[in-house]
C-alpha positions in Angstrom: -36.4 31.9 -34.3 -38.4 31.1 -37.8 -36.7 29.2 -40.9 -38.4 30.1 -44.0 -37.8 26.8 -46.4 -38.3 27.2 -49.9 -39.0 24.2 -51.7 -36.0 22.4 -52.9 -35.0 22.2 -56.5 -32.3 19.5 -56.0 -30.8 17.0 -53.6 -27.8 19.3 -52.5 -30.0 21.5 -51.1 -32.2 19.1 -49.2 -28.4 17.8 -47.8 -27.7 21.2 -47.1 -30.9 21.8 -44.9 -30.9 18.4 -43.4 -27.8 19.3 -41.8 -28.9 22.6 -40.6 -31.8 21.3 -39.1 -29.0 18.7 -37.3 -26.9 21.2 -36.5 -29.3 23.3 -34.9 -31.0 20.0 -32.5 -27.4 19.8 -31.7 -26.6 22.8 -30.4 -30.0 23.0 -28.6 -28.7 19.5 -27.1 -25.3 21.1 -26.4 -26.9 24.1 -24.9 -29.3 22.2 -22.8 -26.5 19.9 -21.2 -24.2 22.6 -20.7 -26.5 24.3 -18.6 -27.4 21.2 -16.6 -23.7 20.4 -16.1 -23.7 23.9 -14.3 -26.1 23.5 -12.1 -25.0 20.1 -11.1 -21.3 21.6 -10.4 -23.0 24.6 -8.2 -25.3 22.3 -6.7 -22.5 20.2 -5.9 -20.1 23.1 -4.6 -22.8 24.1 -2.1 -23.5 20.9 -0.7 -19.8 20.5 0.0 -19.1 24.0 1.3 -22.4 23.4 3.8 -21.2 20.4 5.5 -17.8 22.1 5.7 -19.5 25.3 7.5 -21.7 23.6 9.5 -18.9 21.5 11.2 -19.7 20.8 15.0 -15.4 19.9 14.8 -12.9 22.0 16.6 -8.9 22.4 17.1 -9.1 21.6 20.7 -11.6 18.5 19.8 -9.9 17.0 16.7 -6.3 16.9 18.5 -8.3 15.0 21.6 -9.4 12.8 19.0 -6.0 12.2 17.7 -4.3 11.9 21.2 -6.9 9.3 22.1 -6.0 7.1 18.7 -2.5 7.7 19.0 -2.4 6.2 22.4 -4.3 3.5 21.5 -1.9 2.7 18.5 0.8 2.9 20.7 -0.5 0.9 23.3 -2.4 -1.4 20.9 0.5 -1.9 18.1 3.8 0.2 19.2 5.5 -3.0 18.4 4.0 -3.6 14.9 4.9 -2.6 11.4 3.7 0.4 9.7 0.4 -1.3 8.2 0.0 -3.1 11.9 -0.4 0.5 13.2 -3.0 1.5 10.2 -5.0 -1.4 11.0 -5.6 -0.5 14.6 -6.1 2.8 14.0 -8.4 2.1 11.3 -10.7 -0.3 13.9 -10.4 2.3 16.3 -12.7 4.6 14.2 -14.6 2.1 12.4 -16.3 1.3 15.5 -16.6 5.3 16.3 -18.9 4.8 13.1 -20.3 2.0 13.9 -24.0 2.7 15.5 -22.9 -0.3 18.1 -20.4 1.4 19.2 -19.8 5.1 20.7 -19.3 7.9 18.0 -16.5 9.0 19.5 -13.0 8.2 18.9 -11.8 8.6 22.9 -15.2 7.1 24.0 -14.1 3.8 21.9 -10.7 3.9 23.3 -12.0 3.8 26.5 -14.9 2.1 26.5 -15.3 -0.2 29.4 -18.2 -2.9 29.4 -19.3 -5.0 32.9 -19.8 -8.7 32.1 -20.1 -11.2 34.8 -19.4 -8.7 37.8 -16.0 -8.0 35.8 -15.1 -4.9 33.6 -13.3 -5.5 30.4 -12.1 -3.0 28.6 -12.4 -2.6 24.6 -8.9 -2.2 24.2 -6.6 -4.1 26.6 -4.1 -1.8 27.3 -6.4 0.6 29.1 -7.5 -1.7 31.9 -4.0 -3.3 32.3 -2.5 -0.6 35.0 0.9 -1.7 34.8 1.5 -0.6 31.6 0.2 2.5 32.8 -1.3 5.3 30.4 1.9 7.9 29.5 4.0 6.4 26.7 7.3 5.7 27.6 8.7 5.7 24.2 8.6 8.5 22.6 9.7 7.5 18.8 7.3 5.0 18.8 4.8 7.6 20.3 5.8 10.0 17.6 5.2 6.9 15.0 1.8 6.3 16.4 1.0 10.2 16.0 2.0 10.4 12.4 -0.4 7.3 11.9 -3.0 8.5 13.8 -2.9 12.0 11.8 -2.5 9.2 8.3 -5.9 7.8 8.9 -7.9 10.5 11.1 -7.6 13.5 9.1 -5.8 12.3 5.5 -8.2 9.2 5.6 -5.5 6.8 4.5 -7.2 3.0 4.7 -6.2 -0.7 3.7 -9.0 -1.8 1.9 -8.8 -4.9 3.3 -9.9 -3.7 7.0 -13.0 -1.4 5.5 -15.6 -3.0 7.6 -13.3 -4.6 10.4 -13.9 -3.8 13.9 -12.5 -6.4 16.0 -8.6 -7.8 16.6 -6.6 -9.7 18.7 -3.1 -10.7 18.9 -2.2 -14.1 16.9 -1.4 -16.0 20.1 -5.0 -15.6 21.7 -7.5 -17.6 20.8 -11.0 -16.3 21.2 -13.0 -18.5 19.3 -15.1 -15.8 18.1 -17.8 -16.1 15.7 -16.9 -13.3 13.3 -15.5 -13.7 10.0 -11.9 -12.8 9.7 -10.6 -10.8 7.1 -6.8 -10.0 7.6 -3.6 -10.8 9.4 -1.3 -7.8 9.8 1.8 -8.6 11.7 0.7 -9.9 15.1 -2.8 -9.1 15.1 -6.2 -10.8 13.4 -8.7 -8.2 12.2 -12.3 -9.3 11.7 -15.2 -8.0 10.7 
């Protein structure tokens, strides 16, 4: 593209090509960031569309996943409200992401360590036989389900328990030496 630019015989016409010479950086401007708008937006599309193809994740595994955290939210917080539930659930796969603990939903659940010639279990319920392990009510087990499905696969969170990986009820006392960050219904979260 070549301008031919006469000289000018008044001050309109330098305004005149003053603004064509704006007009035309601009649209070269324009042009330029339109084109690197598209390529971040493909760029982007791939890079989601590849971590949704290359997913290790089946039926058959995500609904173990989900019957493992169910159970443990029944077991853990049958008895506490709606946000009681979310918050176990929630520490139940914030350790599964947590490199100190396993990366597995079910392998957290059922985690047992030795300590002492004893084994302890992450999660009381599973070494305490005489609750025994098939939930006996089954509205709160349905509950539990729809909260498991909330924060497993719809990612629903309190923001509050974001790094939390530790509870107990509010009549044990622990004395840990973690910093707590919530109390939701009977339970102490900490992080």
């Amino acid at each position: 593209m070549s301008f031919i630019v006469k000289k000018p015989n008044n001050e309109m016409q330098i305004n005149q090509i003053a603004i064509l010479f704006v007009s035309v950086i601009f649209m070269m401007l324009s042009l330029i960031v339109s084109i690197k708008l598209l390529n971040w937006a493909i760029d982007y599309r791939f890079s989601k569309s590849a971590n949704l193809t290359n997913s290790n994740v089946t039926a058959d595994y995500r609904e173990k996943q989900l019957n493992c955290l169910a159970r443990n939210i029944y077991f853990e917080a049958g008895n506490q409200p709606f946000e009681g539930k979310v918050a176990v659930a929630q520490v139940t796969i914030n350790r599964s992401e947590h490199e100190g603990f396993p990366g597995d939903i079910c392998q957290v659940v059922y985690q047992k360590n030795k300590v002492y010639d004893k084994i302890l279990c992450q999660f009381s319920w599973y070494c305490d036989r005489s609750t025994g392990t098939k939930p006996l009510n089954n509205e709160t087990y349905i509950e539990s389900m729809v909260v498991a499905k909330k924060v497993l696969l719809e990612g629903f969170r309190l923001p509050s328990l974001e790094k939390a990986l530790y509870f107990h009820a509010d009549y044990v006392k622990p004395n840990w030496n973690k910093e707590k960050v919530a109390k939701i219904g009977q339970h102490i979260f900490y992080k």
